[in-house]
C-alpha positions as CSV (number, residue, x, y, z in Angstrom):
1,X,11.8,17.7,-2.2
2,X,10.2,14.6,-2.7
3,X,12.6,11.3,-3.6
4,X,12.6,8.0,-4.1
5,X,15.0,5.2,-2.6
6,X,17.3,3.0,-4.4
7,X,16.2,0.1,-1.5
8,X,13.1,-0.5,-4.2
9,X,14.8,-2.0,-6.7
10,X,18.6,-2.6,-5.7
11,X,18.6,-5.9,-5.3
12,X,17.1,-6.8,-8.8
13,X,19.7,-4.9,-10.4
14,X,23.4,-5.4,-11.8
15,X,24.3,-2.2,-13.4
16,X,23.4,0.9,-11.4
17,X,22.5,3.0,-14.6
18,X,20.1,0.7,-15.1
19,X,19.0,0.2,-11.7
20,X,18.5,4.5,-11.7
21,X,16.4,4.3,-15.2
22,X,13.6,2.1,-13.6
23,X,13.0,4.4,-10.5
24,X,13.4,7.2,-13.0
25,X,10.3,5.8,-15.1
26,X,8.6,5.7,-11.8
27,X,8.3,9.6,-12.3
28,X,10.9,10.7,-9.9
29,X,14.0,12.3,-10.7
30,X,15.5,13.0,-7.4
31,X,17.3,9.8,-5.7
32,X,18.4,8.7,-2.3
33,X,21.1,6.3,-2.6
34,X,20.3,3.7,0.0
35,X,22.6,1.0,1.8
36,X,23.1,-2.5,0.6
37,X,24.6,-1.1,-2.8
38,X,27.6,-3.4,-3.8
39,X,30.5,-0.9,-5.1
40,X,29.7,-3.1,-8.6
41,X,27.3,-0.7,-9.3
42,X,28.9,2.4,-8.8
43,X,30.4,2.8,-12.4
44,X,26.8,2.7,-13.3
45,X,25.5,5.0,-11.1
46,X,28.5,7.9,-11.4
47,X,27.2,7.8,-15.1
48,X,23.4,8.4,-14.8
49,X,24.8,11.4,-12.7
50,X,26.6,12.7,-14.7
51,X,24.6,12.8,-17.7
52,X,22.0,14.7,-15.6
53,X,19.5,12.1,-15.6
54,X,18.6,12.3,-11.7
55,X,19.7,14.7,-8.8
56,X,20.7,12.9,-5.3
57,X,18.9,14.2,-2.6
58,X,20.6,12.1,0.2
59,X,22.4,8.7,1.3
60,X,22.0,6.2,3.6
61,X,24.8,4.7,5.4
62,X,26.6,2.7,4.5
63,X,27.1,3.3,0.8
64,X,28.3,1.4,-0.9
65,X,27.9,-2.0,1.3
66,X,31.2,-3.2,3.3
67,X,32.6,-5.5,0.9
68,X,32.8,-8.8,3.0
69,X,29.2,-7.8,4.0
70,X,27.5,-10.0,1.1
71,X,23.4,-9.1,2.0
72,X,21.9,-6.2,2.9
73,X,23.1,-5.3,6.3
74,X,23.1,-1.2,7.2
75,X,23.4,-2.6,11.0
76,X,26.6,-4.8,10.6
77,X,28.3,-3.0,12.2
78,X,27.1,-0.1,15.1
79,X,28.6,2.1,16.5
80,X,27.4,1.6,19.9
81,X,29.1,-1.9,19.7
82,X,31.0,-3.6,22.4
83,X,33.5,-4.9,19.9
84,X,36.2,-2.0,19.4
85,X,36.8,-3.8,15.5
86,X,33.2,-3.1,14.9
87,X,33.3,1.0,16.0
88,X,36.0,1.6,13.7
89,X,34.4,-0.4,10.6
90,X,31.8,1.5,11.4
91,X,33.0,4.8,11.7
92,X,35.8,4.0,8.5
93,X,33.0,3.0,6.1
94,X,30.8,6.1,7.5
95,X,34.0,8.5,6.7
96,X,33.9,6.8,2.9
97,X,30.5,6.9,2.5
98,X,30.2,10.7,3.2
99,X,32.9,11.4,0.6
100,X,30.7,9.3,-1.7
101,X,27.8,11.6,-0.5
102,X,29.9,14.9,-1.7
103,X,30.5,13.4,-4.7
104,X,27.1,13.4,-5.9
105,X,26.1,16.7,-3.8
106,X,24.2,15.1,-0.9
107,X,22.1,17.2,1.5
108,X,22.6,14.7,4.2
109,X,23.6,11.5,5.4
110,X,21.1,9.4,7.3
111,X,22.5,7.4,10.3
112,X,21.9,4.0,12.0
113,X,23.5,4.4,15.2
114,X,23.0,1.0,17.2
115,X,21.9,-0.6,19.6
116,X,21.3,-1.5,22.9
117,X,22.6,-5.5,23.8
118,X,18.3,-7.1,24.7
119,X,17.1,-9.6,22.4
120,X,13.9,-8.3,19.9
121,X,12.5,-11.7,20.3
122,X,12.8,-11.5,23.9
123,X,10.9,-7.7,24.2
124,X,9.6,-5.7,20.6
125,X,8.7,-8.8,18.9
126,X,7.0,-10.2,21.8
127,X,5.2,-6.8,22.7
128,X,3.9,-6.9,19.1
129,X,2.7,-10.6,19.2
130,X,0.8,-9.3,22.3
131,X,-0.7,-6.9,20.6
132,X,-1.3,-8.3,17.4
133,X,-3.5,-11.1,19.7
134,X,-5.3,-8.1,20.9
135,X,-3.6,-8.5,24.4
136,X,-2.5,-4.3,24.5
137,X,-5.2,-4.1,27.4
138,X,-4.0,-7.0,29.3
139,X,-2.1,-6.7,32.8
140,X,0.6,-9.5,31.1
141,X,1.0,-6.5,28.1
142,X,1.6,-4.1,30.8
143,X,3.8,-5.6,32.8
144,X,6.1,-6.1,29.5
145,X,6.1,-3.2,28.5
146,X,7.1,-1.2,31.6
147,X,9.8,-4.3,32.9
148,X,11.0,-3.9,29.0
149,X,11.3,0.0,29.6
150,X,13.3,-0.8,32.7
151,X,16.0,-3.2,32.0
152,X,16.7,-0.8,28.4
153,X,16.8,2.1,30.7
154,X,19.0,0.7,33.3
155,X,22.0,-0.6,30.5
156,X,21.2,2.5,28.3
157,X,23.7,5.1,29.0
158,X,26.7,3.4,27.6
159,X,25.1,2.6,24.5
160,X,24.0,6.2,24.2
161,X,27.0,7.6,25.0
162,X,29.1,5.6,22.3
163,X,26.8,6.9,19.7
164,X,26.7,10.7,21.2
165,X,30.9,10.3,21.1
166,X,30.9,9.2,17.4
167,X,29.2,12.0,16.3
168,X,31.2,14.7,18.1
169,X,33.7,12.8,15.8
170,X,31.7,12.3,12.2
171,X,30.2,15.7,12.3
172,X,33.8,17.3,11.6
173,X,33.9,15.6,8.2
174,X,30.1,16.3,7.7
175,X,30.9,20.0,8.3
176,X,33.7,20.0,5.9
177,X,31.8,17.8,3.4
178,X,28.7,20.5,3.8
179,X,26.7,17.5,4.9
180,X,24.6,16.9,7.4
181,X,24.3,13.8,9.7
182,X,20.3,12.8,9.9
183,X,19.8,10.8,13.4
184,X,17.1,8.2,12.2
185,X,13.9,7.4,14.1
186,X,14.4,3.7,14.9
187,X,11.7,0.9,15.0
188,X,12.5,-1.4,17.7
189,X,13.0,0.1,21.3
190,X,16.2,-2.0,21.5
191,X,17.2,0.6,19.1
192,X,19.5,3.5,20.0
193,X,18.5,6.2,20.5
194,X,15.1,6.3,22.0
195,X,12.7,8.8,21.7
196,X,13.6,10.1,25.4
197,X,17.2,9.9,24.4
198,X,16.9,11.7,20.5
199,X,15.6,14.8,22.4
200,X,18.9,15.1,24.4
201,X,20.9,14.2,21.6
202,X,18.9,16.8,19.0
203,X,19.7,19.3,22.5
204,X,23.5,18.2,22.6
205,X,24.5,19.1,19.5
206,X,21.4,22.1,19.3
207,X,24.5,24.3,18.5
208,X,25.6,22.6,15.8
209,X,23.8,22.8,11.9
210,X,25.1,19.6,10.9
211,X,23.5,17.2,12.9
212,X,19.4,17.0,12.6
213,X,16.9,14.7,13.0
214,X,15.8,12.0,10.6
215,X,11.7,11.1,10.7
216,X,10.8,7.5,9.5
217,X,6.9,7.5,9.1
218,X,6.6,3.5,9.2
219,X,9.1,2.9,11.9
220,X,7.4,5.4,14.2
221,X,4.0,4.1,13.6
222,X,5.1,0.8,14.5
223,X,6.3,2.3,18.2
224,X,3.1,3.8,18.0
225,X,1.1,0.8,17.4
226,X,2.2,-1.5,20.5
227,X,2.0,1.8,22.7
228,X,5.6,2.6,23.6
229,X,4.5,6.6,22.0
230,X,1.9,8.8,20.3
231,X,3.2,9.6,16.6
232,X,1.7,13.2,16.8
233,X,3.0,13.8,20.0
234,X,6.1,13.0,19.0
235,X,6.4,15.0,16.0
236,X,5.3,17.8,18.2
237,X,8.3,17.5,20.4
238,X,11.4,17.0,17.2
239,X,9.6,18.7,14.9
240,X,12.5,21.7,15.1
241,X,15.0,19.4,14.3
242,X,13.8,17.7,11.5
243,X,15.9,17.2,8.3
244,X,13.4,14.9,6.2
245,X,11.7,11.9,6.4
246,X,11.4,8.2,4.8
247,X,7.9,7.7,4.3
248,X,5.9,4.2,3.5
249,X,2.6,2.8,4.9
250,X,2.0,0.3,7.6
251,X,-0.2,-2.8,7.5
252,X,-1.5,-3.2,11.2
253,X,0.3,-4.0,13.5
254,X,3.8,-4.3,11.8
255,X,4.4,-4.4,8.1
256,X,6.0,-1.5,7.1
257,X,7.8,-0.2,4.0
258,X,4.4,-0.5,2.4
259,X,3.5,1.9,-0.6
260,X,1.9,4.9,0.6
261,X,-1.8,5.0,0.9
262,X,-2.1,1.2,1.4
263,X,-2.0,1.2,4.9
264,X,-3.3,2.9,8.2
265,X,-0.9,6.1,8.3
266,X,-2.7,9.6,8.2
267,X,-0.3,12.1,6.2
268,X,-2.7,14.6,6.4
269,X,-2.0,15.0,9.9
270,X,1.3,13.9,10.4
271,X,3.3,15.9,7.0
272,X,2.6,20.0,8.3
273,X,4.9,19.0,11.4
274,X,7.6,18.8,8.3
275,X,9.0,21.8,6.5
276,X,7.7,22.6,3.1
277,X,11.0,22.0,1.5
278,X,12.7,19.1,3.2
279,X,13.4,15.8,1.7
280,X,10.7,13.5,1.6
281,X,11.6,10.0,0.3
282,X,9.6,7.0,-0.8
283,X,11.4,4.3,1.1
284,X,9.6,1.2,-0.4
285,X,10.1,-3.0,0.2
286,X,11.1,-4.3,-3.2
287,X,8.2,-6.5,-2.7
288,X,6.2,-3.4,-3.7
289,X,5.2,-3.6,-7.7
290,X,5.3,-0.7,-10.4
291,X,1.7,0.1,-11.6
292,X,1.1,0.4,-7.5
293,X,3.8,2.8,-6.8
294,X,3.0,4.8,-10.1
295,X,-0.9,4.7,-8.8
296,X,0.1,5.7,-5.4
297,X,2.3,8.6,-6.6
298,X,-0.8,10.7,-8.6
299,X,-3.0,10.3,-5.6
300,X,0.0,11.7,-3.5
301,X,1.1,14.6,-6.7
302,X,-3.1,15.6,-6.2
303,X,-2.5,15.7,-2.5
304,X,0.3,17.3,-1.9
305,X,1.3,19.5,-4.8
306,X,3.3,21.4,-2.6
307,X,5.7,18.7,-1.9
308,X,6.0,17.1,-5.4
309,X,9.1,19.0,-6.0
């Protein structure tokens, strides 16, 4: 199934009928309703539905937006925080957001989970400085990296654990929702889970149908680019769990949510790790114009007929 997120063009919009029409005249007609949506909107959007003008292949938590959340903020609250106030928001506005989801026949729900407490100035964002300089080969780059590695992996478990306990807890609604919960690949290593920790939370819950992984193809490729893992080796591990994926390009070393083709990401490689029929959704920075996205989107329909669904 191939989508298109409402990130694009929220922002620019007032009315979410309207808001739906301009993504529709893009040449999709199947819809991911992403986070930062103010509940303004939803009026607007329950009536595109409803008059059959789009089908919604997924959300994005947290939809609609909290309301005393006034940007967009799908990390305002985590459910790996330390502050109890903050678990519940988070796990409250979850609950409401997958009821949402069943209203407008989700497949899945894709989920933020947290974070571990390390400052991204103080370790990503200075590992990709490094290697934006051209530094990845230098001993100081090294060192980084692996003390980096170290002090995450030492604070880790609790972190991990909140977020494993939270979905023993969501997945109950997800399951009576018919919804599944979709784990997303993070792009800062501060980020819970990690790679090394997705794999044992895709094998806790192996049992389980409602809970899968989500792939993000820019957020990935940024881990991949300052060296912290190999984005074909790591769609050869999760590739059994995947759900879907967010797709958009990256500019080296670290703009992502670029239109596809624009940047330095191989799909011909990295999409056959994907099953044929799973969600595929243009995830694009509004910054991104029309005629580019509409250009983009016949060179991907010529590609990949097979996944233009």
């Amino acid at each position: 199934m191939l989508s298109f997120s409402t990130c694009w063009n929220n922002g620019r919009h007032t009315d979410g009928e309207a808001m739906i029409d301009e993504i529709l005249d893009l040449g999709f007609s199947n819809i991911e309703l992403s986070h930062g949506m103010t509940i303004a909107k939803l009026p607007g959007i329950r009536k595109a539905y409803k008059a059959g003008k789009f089908t919604c292949s997924g959300v994005h938590n947290y939809f609609p937006s909290p309301v005393e959340v006034m940007i967009d903020a799908p990390d305002a609250y985590e459910f790996t925080s330390h502050r109890s106030f903050d678990r519940k928001r988070a796990h409250d506005m979850t609950l409401q957001t997958l009821e949402l989801a069943a209203e407008f026949r989700a497949n899945y729900l894709v989920l933020h989970m947290g974070s571990v407490p390390l400052k991204p100035a103080k370790y990503t964002k200075r590992l990709t400085a490094m290697v934006a300089d051209g530094k990845i080969l230098d001993p100081d780059y090294n060192e980084a990296k692996i003390k980096f590695i170290k002090k995450r992996e030492k604070i880790a478990p609790l972190y991990y654990g909140r977020a494993i306990d939270t979905l023993e807890q969501l997945v109950v609604k997800a399951e009576e929702y018919g919804i599944i919960l979709a784990v997303e690949s993070r792009s800062r290593y501060e980020d819970v889970p990690s790679e090394r920790e997705m794999l044992h939370l895709q094998n806790h819950f192996k049992d389980n149908p409602w809970i899968g992984y989500w792939h993000d193809f820019g957020h990935v490729q940024l881990k991949h680019n300052i060296g912290l893992l190999d984005h074909v080796d790591w769609l050869k591990q999760i590739s059994p769990h995947i759900i879907g994926a967010h797709i958009h390009d990256v500019e080296w070393p670290a703009r992502d949510h670029r239109t596809p083709f624009t940047g330095t990401l191989d799909y011909k490689t990295l999409l056959p790790f994907f099953p044929p029929d799973c969600p595929i959704i243009w995830e694009l920075s509004p910054t991104r114009k029309t005629e580019e996205i509409k250009q983009a989107l016949q060179v991907w329909r010529q590609l990949f007929p097979e996944r233009c669904q």
